[in-house]
C-alpha positions, -999 to +999 in steps of 0.1 A: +652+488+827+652+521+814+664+533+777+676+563+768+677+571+731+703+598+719+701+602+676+726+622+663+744+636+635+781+649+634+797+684+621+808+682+581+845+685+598+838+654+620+851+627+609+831+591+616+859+577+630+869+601+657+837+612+660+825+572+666+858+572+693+841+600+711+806+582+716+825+555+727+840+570+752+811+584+771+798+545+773+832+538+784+829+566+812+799+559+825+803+520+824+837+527+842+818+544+869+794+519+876+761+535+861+752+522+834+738+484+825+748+486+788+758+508+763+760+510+721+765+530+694+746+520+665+750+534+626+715+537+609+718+523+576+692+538+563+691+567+548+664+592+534+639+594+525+637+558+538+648+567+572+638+601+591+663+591+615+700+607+622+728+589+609+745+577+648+721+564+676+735+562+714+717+536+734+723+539+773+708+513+796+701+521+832+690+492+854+663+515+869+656+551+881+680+550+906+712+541+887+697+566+857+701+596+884+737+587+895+741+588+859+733+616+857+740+636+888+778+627+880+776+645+848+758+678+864+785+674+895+813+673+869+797+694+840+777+684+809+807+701+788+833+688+803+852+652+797+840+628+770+805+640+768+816+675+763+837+665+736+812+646+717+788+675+724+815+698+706+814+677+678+775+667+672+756+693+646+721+677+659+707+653+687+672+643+694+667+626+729+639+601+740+635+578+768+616+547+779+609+521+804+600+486+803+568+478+809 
């Protein structure tokens, strides 16, 4: 299984709600397409200096390498700023991205 990490934080004139809608609507995308395992948006409650962490945190879940690159080749073949991810991308002020594997 492979996990890839998005943190981020929305624009001051984001609100949470929409701006929640819009992550959830790249999980729906890809899940609708048949390349991802598992998807969820996550709220850290945490906040600093407790938590160095952004405030949203986008889990994807690919079954392996393989389904991770249709992932991804759909979004390069459509465009990264286009559809649901380009609309949350319009609306996040900050995103860190890390990925890992099961061991």
């Amino acid at each position: 299984m492979i996990h890839y990490h998005v943190w981020f934080s929305l624009k001051p004139e984001v609100g949470e709600e929409e701006g929640l809608r819009l992550a959830h609507a790249v999980v729906a995308e890809l899940k609708g397409r048949g390349v991802l395992s598992r998807g969820v948006v996550l709220k850290n409650m945490g906040s600093p200096p407790k938590s160095r962490l952004a405030r949203y945190h986008a889990l994807f879940e690919f079954a392996d390498d393989a389904q991770m690159t249709l992932a991804f080749a759909g979004k390069r073949e459509e465009g990264i700023r286009q559809g649901p991810h380009g609309r949350l991308m319009e609306s996040v002020s900050e995103f860190h991205v890390e990925v890992f594997k099961e061991v």
